[in-house]
Structures are given as structure tokens and as C-alpha cells.
C-alpha positions in Angstrom: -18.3 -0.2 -21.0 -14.8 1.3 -22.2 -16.1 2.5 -25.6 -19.6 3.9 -24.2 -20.6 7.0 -23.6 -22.9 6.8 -20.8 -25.3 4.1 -19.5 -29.1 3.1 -18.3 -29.7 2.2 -15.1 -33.0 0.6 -13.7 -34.9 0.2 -10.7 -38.4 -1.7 -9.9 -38.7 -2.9 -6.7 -40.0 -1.9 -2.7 -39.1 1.5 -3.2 -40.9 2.4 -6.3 -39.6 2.9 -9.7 -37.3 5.0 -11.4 -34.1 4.9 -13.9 -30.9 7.3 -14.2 -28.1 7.3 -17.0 -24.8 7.6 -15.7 -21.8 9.3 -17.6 -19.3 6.5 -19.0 -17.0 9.5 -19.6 -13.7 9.0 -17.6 -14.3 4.9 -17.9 -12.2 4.6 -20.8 -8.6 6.4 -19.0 -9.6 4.8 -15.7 -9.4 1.9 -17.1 -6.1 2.6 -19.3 -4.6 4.1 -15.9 -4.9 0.4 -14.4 -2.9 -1.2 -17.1 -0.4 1.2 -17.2 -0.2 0.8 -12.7 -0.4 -3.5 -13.2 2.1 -3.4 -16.7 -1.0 -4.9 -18.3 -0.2 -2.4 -21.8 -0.1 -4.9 -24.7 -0.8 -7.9 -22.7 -3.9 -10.0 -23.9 -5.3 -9.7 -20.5 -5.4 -5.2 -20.8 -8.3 -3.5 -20.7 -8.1 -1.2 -23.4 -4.8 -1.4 -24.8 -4.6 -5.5 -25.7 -1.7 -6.8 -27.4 0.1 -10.5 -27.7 2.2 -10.1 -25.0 1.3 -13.5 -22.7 -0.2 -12.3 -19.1 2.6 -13.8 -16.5 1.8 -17.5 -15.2 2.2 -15.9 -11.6 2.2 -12.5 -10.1 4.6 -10.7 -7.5 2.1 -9.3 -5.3 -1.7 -10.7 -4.1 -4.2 -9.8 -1.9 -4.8 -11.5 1.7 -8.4 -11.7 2.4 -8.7 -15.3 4.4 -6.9 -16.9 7.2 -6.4 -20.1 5.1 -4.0 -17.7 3.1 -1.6 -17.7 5.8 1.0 -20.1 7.4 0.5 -21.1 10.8 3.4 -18.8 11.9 1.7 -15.9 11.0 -2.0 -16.8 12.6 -0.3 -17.5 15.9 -0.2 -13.9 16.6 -3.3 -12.1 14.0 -5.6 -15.0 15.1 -4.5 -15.0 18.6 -7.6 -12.5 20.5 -5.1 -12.1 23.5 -2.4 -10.3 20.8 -2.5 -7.0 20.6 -2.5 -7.2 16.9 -5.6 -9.7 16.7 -7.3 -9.2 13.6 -11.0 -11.0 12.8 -10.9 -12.1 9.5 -13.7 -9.9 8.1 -11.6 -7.1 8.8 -8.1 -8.4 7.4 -10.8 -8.4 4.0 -11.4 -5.0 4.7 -7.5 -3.4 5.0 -6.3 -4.2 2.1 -3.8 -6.5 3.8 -1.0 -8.6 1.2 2.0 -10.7 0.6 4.6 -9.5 -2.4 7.7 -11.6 -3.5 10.6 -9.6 -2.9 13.0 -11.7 -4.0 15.1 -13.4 -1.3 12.3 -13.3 0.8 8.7 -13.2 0.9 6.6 -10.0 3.4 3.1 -9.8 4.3 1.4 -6.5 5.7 -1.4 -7.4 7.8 -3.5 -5.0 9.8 -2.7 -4.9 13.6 -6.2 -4.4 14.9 -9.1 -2.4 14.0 -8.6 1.0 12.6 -9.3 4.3 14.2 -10.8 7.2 13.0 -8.4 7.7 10.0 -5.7 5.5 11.4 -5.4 2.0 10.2 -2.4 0.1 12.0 -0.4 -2.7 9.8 2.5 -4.7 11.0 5.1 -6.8 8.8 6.2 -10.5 8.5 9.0 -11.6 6.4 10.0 -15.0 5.3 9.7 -18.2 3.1 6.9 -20.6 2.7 5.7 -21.8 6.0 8.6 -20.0 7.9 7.7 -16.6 8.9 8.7 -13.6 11.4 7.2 -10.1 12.7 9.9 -7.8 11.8 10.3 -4.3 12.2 10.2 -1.1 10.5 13.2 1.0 10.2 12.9 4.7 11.4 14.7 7.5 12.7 14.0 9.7 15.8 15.4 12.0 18.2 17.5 9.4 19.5 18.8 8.1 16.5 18.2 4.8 14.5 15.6 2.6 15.8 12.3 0.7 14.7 9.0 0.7 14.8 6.5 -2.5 15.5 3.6 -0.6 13.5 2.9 1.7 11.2 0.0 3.2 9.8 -1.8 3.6 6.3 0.6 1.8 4.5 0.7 2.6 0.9 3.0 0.6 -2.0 3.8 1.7 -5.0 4.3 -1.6 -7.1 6.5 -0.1 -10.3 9.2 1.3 -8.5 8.7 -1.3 -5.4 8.3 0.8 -2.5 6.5 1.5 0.8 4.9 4.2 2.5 3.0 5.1 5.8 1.2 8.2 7.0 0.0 8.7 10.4 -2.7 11.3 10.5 -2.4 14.0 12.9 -6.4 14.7 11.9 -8.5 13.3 9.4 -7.6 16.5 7.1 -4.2 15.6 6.7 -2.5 18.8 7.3 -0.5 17.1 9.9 1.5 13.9 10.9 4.2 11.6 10.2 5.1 10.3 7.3 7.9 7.2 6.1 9.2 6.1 3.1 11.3 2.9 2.5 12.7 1.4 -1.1 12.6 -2.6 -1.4 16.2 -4.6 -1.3 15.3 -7.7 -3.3 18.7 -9.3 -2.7 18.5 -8.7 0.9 18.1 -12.1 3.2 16.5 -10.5 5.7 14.1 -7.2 6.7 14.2 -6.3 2.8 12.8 -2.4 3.9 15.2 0.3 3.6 13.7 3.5 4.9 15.1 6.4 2.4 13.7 9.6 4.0 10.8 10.7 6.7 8.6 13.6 6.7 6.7 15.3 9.6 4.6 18.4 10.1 3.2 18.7 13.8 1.2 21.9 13.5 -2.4 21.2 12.6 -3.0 24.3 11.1 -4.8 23.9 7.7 -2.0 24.5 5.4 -0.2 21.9 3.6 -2.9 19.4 3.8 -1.2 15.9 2.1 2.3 14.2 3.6 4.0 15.2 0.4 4.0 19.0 1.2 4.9 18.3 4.8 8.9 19.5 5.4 11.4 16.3 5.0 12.8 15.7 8.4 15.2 13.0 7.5 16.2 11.7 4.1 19.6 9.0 3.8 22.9 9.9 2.6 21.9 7.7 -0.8 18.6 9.6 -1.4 20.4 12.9 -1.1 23.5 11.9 -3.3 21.4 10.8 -5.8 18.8 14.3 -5.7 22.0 16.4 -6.3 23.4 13.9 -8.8 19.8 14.9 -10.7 20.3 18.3 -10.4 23.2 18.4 -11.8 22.6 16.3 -15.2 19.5 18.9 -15.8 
């Protein structure tokens, strides 16, 4: 399918017959752009670029699609349908819920509930083997440093070990609030530390995407490090 060009598709059935030939054109970088995200380039398990480079005996991060994936610590609360975060397990398939080693400690983002209209609520656990707690999200508002017990489309970025939510304003996304926290590996506890926020409140059309929306907060490290860069160029 990689080295294609396009392929034939067939159909005889209750609806009648027919055929179509679909483009392969695009397959070939799609498929390099996944083993440059997973750091599969020049393993024997790459798509396209192979190599002898062993694939790892375990991975870092997986996907939760069962309850039988988590400890009982955990299912007390999503399996719970008095929680407020109760979660069927046909939907925790469908959020893209999963567990990551980072290092001192293990988290788990689970959905918390069903999703709205463009809204899909996730909440955090952090611990070791069977031993796990609902922790919090660091975040920053009018009243100063505080937390927040959910967040919504999460988003991580695997390379550079980070974690993002946006919470839709509307389903267009010119509007909302977005965080953004880096991962402390070494840290015993919550291993989130948020780095900067950003937040746009008029729904107006313009700047549709969180990363055009103005940055409303952004640590003292993230900004001593941006003018560090400027500098250096």
C-alpha cells in the first residue's frame, strides 16, 4: 500500500454493484509521519523507513480501552454510576483514554463522562501499580494558583512529553480556554507542570484554533527561556 499509486475497490452485495479506485497518493508520507511521531525511523518495526534498530521490549505510553486494564483504585470512581465521572466502558474505548510512564510515577487520563457537543471531559490519576489517586490539574485564575478536577480535549504530545486541553467556546474554535503543562519525570507526585494558558472569550470568527488565541499566563521558566531564544538568534 506504501509504494502504490492508487487502488481497486469492489462491491457485490444488497445494494447492487459497483467498484471505485482510490488515490494511494499521500499513503506513503502518512505513513513516514507516524514513524517519525512513534520514533519508529530505522527500527525493524517502521513503516517505510526500516532499519536494524531493535523495536523496544515495552513502550512508555498505551492505550486504555477495557476495565480489566485498570486497578481497582481507579474503577472505584469511573465504574461507580453514582460518580459524577462514571464512564461505561464502550465509551472509555471511544476517548482515547491512556496510561504513560513518567518516570517516578505512573498517570492515566480517563474520560469523566460522556462528551458534549465538542467537549469531551478527562480527569487524571497518578500512581504505581495497584496504588492510584485522582489528582488535579494545575491552573491559574483570577484568584491566583489553583486546580482544576477536569479538563477538556486533552491532547499529548509524546516527543517532547507534554499535555494540553482546549475547552471550546463553540464547535468552530474561535473561542475558549486553553492549558499547557510540561511532564516532570523525577517528580514523586502530580508530575504536571502547567507552563502557560491561553484564552480568547469573544466568539467572533477570527482566530479560529487555541494557538492564535492571546497567552493569558505563561511561567517565569517559559518566559526566561523565550527571551533566552531570542537572543541566541
Amino acid at each position: 500500500m506504501v509504494v502504490g499509486t492508487s487502488a481497486s475497490v469492489s462491491y457485490s452485495g444488497g445494494l447492487g454493484k459497483f467498484s471505485a479506485t482510490i488515490s494511494m497518493a499521500g499513503l506513503l508520507e502518512g505513513a513516514r509521519f507516524v514513524d517519525d511521531l512513534q520514533g519508529r525511523a530505522g527500527r525493524v518495526d517502521a513503516l517505510v523507513e526500516a532499519g536494524d534498530a531493535p523495536a523496544p521490549e515495552r513502550v512508555n505510553v498505551w492505550s486504555i480501552e477495557r476495565y480489566d486494564q485498570l486497578p481497582p483504585s481507579i474503577l472505584r470512581n469511573l465504574g461507580d454510576t453514582e460518580s459524577g465521572c462514571y464512564t461505561d466502558e464502550t465509551h472509555l474505548d471511544q476517548a482515547d483514554a491512556f496510561g504513560f510512564d513518567a518516570g517516578s510515577s505512573t498517570i492515566i487520563l480517563l474520560p469523566c463522562g460522556p462528551a458534549g457537543a465538542y467537549n469531551q471531559p478527562y480527569q487524571l490519576y497518578v500512581g504505581k501499580e495497584q496504588a492510584f489517586h485522582r489528582a488535579a490539574f494545575p491552573n491559574v485564575s483570577e484568584a491566583g494558583i489553583t486546580v482544576l478536577d477536569t479538563v477538556y480535549n486533552v491532547n499529548f504530545d509524546l516527543r517532547n512529553r507534554k499535555l494540553s486541553s482546549v475547552y471550546l467556546g463553540r464547535g468552530l474554535g474561535d473561542c475558549g480556554l486553553a492549558h499547557y503543562w510540561s511532564l516532570d519525570e523525577n517528580a514523586s507526585g502530580n508530575p504536571l507542570v502547567l507552563t502557560h494558558e491561553r484564552s480568547k472569550s469573544a466568539c467572533d470568527g477570527n482566530d479560529v484554533g487555541a494557538h492564535n488565541w492571546p497567552v493569558t499566563w505563561k511561567s517565569a521558566v517559559g518566559r526566561f527561556a523565550e527571551a533566552g531564544a531570542l537572543q541566541t538568534k
